[in-house]
mmCIF file of the N, C-alpha and C atoms, coordinates in Angstrom:
data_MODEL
# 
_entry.id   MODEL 
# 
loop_
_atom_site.group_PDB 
_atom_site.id 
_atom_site.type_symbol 
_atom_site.label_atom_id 
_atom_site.label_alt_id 
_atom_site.label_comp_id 
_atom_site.label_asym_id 
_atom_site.label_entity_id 
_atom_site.label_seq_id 
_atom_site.pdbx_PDB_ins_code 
_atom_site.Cartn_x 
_atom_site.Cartn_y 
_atom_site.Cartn_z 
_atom_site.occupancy 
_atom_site.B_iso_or_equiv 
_atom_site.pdbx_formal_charge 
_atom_site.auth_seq_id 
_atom_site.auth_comp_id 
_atom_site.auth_asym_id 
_atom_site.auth_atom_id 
_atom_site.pdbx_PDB_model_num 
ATOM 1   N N  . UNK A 1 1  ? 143.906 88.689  92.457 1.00 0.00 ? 1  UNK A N  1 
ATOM 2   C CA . UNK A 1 1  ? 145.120 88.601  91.664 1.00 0.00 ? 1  UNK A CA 1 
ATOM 3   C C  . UNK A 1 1  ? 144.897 87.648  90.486 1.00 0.00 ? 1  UNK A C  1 
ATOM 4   N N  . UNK A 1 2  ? 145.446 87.789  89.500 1.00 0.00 ? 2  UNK A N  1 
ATOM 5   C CA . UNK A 1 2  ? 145.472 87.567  88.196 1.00 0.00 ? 2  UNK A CA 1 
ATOM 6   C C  . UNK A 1 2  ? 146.966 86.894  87.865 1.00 0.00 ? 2  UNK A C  1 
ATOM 7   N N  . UNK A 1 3  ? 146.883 85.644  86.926 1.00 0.00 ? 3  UNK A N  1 
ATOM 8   C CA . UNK A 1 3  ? 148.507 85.562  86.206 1.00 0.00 ? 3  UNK A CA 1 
ATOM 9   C C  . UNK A 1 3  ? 148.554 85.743  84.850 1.00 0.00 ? 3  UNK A C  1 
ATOM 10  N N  . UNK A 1 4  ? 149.986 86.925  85.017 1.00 0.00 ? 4  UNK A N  1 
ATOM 11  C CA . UNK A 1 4  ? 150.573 87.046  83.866 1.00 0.00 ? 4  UNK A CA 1 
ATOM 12  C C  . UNK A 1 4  ? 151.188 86.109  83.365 1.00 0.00 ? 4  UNK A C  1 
ATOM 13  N N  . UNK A 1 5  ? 150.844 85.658  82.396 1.00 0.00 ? 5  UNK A N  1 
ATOM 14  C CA . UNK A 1 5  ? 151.639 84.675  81.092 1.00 0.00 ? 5  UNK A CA 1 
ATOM 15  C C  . UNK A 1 5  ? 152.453 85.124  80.390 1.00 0.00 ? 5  UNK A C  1 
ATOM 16  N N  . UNK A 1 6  ? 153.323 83.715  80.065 1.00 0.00 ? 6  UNK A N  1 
ATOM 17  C CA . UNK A 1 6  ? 154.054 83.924  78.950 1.00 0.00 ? 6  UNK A CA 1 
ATOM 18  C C  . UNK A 1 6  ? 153.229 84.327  77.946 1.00 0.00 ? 6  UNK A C  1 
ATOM 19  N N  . UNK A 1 7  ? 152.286 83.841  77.219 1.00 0.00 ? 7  UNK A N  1 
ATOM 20  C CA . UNK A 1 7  ? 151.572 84.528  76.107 1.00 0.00 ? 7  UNK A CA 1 
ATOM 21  C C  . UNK A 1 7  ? 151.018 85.573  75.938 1.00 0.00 ? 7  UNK A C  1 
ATOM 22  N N  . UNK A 1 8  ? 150.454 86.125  77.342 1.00 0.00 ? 8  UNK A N  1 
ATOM 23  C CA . UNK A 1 8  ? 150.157 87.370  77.381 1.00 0.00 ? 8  UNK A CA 1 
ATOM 24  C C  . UNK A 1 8  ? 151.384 88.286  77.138 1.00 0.00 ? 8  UNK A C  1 
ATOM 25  N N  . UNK A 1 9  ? 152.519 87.936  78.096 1.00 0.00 ? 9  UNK A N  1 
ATOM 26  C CA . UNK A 1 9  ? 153.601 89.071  77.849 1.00 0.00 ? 9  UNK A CA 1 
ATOM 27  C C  . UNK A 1 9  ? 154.010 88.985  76.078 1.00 0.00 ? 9  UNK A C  1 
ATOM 28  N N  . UNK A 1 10 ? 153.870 87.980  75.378 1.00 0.00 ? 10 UNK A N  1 
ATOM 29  C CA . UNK A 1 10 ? 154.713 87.920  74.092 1.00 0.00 ? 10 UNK A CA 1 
ATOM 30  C C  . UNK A 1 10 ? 153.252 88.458  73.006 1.00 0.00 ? 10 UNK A C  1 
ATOM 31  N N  . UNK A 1 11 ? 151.721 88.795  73.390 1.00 0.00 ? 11 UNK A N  1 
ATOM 32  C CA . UNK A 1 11 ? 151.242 89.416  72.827 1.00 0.00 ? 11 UNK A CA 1 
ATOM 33  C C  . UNK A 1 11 ? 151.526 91.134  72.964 1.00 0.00 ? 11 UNK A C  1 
ATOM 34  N N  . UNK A 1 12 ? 151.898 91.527  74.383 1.00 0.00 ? 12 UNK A N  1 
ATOM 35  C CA . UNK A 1 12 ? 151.930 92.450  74.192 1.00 0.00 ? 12 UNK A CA 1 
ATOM 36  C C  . UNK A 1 12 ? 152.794 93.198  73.761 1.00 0.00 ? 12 UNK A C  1 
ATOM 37  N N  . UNK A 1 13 ? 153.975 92.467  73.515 1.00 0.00 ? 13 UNK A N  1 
ATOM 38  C CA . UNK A 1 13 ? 155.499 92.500  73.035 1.00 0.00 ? 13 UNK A CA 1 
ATOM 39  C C  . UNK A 1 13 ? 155.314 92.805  71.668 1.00 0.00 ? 13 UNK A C  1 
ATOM 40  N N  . UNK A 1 14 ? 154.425 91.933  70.894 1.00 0.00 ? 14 UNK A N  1 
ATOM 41  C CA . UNK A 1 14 ? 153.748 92.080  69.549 1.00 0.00 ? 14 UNK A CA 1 
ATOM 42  C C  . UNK A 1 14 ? 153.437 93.293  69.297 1.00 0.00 ? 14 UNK A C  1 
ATOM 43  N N  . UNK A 1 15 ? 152.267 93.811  69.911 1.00 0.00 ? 15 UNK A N  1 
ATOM 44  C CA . UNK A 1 15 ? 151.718 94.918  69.913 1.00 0.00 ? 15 UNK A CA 1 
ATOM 45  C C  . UNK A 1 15 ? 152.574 95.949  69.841 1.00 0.00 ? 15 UNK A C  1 
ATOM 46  N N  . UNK A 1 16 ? 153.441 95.709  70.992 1.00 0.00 ? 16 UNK A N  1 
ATOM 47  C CA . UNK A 1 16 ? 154.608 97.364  71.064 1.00 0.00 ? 16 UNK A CA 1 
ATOM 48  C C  . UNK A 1 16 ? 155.002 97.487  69.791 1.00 0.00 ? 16 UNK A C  1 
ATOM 49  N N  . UNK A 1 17 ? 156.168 96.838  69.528 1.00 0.00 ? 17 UNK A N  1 
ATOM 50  C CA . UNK A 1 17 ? 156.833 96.240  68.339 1.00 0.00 ? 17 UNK A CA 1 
ATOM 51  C C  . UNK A 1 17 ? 155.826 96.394  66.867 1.00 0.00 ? 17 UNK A C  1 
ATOM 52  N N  . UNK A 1 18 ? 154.937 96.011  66.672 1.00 0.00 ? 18 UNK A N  1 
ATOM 53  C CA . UNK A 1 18 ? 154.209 95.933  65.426 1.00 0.00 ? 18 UNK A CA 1 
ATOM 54  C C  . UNK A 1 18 ? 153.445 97.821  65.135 1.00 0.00 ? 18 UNK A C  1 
ATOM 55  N N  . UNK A 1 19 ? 153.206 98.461  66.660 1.00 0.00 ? 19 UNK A N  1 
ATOM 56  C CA . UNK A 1 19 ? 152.217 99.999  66.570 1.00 0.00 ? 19 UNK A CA 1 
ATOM 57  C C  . UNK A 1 19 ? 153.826 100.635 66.885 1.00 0.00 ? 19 UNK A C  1 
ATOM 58  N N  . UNK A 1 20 ? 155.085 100.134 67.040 1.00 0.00 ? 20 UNK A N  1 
ATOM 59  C CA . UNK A 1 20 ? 156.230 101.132 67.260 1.00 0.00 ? 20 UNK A CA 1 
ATOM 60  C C  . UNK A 1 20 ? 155.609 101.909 68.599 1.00 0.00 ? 20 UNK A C  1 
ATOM 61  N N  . UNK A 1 21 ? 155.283 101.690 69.493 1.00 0.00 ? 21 UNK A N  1 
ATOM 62  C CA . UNK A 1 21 ? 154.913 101.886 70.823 1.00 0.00 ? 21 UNK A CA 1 
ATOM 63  C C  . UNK A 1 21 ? 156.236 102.125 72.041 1.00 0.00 ? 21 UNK A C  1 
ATOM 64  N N  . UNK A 1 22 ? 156.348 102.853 72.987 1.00 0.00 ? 22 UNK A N  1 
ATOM 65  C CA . UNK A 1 22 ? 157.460 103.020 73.326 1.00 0.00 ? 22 UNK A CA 1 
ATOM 66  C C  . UNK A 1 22 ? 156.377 102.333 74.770 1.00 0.00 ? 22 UNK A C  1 
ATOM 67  N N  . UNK A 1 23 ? 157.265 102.254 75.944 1.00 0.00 ? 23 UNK A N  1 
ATOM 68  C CA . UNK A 1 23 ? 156.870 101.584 77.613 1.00 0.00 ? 23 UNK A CA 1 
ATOM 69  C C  . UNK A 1 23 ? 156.144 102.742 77.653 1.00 0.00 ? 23 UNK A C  1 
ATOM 70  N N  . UNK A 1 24 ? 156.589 104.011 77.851 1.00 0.00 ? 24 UNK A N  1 
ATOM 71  C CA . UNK A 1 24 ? 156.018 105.112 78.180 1.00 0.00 ? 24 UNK A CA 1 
ATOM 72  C C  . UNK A 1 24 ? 154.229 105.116 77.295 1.00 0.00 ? 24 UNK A C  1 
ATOM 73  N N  . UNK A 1 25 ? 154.680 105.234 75.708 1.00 0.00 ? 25 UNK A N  1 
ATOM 74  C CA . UNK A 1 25 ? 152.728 105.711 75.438 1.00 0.00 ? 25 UNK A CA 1 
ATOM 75  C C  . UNK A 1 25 ? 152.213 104.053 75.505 1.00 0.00 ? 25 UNK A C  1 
ATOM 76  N N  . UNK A 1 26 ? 153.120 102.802 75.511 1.00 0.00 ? 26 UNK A N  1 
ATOM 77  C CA . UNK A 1 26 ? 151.621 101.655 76.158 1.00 0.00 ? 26 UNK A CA 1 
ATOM 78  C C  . UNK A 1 26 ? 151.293 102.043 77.187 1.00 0.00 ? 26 UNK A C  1 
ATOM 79  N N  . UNK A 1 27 ? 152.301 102.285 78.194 1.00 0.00 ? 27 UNK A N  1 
ATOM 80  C CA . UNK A 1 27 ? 151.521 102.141 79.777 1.00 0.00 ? 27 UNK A CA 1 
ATOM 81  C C  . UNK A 1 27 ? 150.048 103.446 79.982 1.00 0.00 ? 27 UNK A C  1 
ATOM 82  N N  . UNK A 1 28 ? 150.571 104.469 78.974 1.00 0.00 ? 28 UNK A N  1 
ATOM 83  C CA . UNK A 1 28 ? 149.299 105.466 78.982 1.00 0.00 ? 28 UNK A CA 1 
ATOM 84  C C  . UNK A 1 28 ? 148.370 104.852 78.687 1.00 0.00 ? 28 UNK A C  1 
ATOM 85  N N  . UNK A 1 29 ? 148.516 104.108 77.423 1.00 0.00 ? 29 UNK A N  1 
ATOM 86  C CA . UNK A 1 29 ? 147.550 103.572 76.221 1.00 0.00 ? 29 UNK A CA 1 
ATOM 87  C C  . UNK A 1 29 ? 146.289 102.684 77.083 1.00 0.00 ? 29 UNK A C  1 
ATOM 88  N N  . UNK A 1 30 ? 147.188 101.504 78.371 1.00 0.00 ? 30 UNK A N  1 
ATOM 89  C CA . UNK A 1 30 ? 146.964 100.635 78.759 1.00 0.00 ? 30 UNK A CA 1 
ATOM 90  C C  . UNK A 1 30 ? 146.165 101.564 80.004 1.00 0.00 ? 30 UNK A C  1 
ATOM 91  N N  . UNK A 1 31 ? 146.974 102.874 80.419 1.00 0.00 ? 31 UNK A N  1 
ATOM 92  C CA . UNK A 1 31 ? 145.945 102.845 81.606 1.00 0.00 ? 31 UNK A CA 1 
ATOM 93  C C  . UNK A 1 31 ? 146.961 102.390 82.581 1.00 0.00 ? 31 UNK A C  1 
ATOM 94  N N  . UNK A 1 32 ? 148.218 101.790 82.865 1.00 0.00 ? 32 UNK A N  1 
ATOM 95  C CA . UNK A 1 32 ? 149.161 101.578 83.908 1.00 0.00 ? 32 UNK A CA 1 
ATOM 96  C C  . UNK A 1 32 ? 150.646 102.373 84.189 1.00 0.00 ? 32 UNK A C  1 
ATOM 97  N N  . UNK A 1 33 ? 150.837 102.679 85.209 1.00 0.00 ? 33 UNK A N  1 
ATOM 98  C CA . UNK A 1 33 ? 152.138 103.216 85.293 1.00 0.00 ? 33 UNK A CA 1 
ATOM 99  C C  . UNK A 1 33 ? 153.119 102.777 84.762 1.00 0.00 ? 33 UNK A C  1 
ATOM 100 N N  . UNK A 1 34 ? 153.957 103.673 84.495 1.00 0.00 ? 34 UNK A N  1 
ATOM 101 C CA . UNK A 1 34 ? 155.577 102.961 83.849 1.00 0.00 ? 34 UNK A CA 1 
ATOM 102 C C  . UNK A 1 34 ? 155.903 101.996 84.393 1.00 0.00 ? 34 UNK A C  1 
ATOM 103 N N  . UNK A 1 35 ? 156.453 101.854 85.861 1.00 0.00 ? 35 UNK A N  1 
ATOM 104 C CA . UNK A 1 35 ? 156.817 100.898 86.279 1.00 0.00 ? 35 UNK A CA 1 
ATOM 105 C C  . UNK A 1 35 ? 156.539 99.741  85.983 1.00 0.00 ? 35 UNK A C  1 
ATOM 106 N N  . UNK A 1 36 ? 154.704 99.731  86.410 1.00 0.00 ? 36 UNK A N  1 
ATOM 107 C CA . UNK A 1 36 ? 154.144 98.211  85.694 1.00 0.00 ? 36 UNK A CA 1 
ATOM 108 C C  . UNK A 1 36 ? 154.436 98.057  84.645 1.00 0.00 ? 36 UNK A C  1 
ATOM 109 N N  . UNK A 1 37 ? 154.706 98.688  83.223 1.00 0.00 ? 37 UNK A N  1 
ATOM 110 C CA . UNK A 1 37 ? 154.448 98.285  82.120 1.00 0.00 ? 37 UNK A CA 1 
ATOM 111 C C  . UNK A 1 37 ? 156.272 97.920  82.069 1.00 0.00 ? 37 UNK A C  1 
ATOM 112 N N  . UNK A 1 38 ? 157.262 98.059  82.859 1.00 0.00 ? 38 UNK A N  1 
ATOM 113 C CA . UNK A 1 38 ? 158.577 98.176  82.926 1.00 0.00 ? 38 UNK A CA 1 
ATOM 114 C C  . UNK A 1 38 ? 158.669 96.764  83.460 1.00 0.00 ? 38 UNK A C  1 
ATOM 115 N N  . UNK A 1 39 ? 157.318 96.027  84.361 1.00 0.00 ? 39 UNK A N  1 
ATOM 116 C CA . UNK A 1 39 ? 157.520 95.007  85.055 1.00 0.00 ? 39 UNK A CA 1 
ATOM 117 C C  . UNK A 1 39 ? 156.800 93.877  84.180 1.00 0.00 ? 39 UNK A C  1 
ATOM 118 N N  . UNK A 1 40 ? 155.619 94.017  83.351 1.00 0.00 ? 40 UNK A N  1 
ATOM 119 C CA . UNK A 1 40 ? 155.487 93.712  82.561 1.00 0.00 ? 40 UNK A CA 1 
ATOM 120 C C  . UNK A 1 40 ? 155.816 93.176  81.199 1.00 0.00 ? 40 UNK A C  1 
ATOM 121 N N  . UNK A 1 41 ? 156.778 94.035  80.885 1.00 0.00 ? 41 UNK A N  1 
ATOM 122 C CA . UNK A 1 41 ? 157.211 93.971  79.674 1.00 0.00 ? 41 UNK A CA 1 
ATOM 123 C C  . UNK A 1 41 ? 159.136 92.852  79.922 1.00 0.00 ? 41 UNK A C  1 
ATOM 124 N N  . UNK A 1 42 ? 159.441 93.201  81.034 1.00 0.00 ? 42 UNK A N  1 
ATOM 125 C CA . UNK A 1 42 ? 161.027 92.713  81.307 1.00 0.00 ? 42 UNK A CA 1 
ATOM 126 C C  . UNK A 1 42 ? 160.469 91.047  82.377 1.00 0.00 ? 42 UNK A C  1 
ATOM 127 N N  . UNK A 1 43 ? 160.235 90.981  83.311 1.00 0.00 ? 43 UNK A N  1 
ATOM 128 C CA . UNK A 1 43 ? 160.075 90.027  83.967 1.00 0.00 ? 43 UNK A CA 1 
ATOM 129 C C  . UNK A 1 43 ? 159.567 88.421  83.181 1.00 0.00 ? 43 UNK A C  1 
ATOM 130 N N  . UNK A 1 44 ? 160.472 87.646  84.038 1.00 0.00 ? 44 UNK A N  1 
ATOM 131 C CA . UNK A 1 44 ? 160.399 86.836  83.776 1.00 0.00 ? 44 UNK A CA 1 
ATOM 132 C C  . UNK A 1 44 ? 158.621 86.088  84.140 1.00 0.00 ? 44 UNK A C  1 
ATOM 133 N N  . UNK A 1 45 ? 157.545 85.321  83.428 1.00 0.00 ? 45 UNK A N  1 
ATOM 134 C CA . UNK A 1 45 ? 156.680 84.960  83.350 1.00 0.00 ? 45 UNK A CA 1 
ATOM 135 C C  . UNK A 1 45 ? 156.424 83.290  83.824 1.00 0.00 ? 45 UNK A C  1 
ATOM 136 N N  . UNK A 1 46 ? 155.866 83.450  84.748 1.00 0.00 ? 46 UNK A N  1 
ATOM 137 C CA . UNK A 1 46 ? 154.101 83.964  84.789 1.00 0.00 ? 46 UNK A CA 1 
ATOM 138 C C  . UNK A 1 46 ? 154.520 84.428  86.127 1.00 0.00 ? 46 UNK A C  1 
ATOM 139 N N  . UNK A 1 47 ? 153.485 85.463  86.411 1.00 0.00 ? 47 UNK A N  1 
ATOM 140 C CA . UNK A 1 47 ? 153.595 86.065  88.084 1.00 0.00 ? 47 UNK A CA 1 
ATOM 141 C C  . UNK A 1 47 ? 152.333 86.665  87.941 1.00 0.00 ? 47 UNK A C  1 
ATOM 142 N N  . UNK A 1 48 ? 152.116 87.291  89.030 1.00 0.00 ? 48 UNK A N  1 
ATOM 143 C CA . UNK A 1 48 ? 150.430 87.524  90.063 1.00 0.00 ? 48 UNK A CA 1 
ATOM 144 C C  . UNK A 1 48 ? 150.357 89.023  89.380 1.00 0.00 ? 48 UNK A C  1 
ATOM 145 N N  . UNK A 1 49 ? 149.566 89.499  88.717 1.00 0.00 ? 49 UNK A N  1 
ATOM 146 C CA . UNK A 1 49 ? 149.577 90.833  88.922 1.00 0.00 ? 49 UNK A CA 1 
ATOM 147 C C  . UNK A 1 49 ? 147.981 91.251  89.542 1.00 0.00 ? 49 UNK A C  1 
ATOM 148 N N  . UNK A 1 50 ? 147.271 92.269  89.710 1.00 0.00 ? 50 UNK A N  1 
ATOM 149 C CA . UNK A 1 50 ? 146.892 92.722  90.477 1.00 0.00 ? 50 UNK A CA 1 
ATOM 150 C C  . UNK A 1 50 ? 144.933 93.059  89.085 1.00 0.00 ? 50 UNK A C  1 
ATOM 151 N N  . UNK A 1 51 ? 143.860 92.556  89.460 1.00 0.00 ? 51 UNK A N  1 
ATOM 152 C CA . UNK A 1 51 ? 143.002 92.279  88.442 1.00 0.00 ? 51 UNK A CA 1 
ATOM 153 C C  . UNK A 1 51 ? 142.472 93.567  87.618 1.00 0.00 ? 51 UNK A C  1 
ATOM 154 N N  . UNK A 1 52 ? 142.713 94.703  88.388 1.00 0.00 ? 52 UNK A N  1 
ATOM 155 C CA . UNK A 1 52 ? 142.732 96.021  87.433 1.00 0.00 ? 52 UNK A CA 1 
ATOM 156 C C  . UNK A 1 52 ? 143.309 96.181  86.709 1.00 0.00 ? 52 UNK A C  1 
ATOM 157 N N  . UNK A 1 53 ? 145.007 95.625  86.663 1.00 0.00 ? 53 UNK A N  1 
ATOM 158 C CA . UNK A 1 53 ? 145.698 95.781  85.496 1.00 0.00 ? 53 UNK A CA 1 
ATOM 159 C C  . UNK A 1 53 ? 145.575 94.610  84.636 1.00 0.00 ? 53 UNK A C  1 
ATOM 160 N N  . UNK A 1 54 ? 145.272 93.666  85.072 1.00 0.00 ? 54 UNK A N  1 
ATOM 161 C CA . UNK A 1 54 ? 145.203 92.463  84.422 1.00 0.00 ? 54 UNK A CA 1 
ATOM 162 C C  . UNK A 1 54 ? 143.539 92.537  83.423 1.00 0.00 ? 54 UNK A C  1 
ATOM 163 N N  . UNK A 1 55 ? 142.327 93.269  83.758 1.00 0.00 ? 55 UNK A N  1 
ATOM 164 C CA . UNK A 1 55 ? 141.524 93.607  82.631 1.00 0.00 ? 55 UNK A CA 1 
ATOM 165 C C  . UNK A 1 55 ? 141.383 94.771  81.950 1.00 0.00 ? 55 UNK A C  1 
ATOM 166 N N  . UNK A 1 56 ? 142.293 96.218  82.144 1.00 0.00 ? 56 UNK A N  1 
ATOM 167 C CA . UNK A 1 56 ? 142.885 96.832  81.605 1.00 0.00 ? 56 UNK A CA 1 
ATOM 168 C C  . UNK A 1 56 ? 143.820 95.971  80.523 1.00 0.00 ? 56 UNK A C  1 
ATOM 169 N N  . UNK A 1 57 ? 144.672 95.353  80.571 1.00 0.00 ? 57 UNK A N  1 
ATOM 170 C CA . UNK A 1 57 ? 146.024 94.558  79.733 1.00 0.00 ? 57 UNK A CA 1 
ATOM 171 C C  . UNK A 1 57 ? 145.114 93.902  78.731 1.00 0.00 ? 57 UNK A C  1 
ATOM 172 N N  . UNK A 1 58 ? 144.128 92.608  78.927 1.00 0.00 ? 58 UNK A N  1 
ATOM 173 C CA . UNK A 1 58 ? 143.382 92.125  78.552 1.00 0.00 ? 58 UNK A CA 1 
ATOM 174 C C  . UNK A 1 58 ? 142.187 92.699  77.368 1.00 0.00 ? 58 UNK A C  1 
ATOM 175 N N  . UNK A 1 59 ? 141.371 93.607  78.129 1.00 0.00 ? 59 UNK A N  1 
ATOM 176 C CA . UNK A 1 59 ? 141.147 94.881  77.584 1.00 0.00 ? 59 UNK A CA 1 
ATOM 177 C C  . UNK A 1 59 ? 141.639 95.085  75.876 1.00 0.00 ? 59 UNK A C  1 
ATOM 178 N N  . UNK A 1 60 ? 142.751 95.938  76.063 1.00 0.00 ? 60 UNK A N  1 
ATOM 179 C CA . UNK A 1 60 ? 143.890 96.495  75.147 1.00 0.00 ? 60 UNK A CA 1 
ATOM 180 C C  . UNK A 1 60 ? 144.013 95.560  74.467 1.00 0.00 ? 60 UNK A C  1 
ATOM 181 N N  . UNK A 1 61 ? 144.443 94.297  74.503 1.00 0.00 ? 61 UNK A N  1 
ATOM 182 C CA . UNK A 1 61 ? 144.895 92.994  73.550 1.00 0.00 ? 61 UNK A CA 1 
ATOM 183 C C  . UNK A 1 61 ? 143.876 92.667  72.611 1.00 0.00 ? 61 UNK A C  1 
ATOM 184 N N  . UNK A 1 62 ? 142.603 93.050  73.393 1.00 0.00 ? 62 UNK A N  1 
ATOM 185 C CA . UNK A 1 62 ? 141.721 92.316  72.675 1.00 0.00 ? 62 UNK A CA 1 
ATOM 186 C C  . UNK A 1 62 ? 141.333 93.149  71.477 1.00 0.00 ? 62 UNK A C  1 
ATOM 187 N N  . UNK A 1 63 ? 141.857 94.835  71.696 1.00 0.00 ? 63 UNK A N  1 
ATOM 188 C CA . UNK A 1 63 ? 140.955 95.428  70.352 1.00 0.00 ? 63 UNK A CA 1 
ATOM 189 C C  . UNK A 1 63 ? 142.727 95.566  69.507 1.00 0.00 ? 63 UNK A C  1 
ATOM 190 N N  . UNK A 1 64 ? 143.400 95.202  70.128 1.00 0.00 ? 64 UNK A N  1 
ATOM 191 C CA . UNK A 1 64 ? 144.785 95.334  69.395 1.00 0.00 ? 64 UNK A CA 1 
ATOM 192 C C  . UNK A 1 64 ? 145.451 93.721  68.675 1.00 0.00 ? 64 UNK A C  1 
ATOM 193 N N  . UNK A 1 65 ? 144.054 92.812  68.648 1.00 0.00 ? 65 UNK A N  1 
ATOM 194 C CA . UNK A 1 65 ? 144.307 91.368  68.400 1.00 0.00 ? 65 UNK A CA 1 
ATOM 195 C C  . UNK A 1 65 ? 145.944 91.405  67.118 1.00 0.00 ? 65 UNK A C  1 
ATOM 196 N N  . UNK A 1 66 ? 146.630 90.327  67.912 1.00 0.00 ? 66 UNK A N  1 
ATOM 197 C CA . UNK A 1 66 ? 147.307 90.358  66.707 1.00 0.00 ? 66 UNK A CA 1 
ATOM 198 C C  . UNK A 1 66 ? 147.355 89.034  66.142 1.00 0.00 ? 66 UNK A C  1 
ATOM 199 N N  . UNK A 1 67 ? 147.550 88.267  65.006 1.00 0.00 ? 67 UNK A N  1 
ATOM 200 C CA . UNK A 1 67 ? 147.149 87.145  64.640 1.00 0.00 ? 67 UNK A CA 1 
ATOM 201 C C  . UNK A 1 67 ? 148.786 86.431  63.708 1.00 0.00 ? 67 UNK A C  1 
ATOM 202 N N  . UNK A 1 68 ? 149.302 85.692  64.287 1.00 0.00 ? 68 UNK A N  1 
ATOM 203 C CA . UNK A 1 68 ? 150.399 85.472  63.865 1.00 0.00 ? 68 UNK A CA 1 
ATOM 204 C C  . UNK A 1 68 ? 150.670 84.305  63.066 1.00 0.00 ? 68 UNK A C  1 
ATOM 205 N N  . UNK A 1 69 ? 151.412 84.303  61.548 1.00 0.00 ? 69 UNK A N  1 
ATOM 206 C CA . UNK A 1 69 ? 150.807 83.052  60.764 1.00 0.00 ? 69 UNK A CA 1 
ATOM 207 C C  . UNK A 1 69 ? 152.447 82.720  60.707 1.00 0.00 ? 69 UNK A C  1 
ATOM 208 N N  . UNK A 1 70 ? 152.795 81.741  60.139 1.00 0.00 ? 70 UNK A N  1 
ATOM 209 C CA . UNK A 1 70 ? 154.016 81.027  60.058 1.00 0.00 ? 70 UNK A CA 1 
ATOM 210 C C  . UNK A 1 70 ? 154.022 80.359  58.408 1.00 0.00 ? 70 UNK A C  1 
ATOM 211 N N  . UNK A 1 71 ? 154.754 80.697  57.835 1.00 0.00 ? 71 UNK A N  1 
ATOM 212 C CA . UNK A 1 71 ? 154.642 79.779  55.864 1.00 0.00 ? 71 UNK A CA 1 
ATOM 213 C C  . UNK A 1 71 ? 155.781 79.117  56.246 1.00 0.00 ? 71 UNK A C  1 
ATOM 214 N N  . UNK A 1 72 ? 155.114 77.936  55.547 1.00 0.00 ? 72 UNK A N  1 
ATOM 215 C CA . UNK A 1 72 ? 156.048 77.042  55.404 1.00 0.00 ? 72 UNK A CA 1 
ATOM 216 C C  . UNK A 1 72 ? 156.720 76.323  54.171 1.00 0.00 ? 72 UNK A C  1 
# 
């Protein structure tokens, strides 16, 4: 088992949001069932998920890097 983060969940939140991605084509995208990506995406953070989905998730983030700048 693996923990999901807050940062992990708010990268992948990025991702949806930035490719207009619906739960349905990430969880394809990702390789996980709806549900997970339903448990994923809503639950409150950090919790155990399971290490197939967790380097699948990982995986995905990494070629979907998103890089977030702030002006001040």
């Amino acid at each position: 088992m693996d923990v999901f983060t807050d940062d992990l969940q708010r990268q992948l939140l990025m991702a949806k949001g930035l490719e207009r991605l619906t739960r349905n084509d990430l969880a394809n995208e990702i390789g996980v069932s709806l549900p997970t990506m339903t448990r994923l995406i809503n639950n409150k953070t950090p919790f155990a998920i399971q290490n197939n989905v967790y380097k699948r998730l990982t995986n995905w983030l990494s070629e979907h890097r998103i890089v977030a700048t702030q002006d001040k």
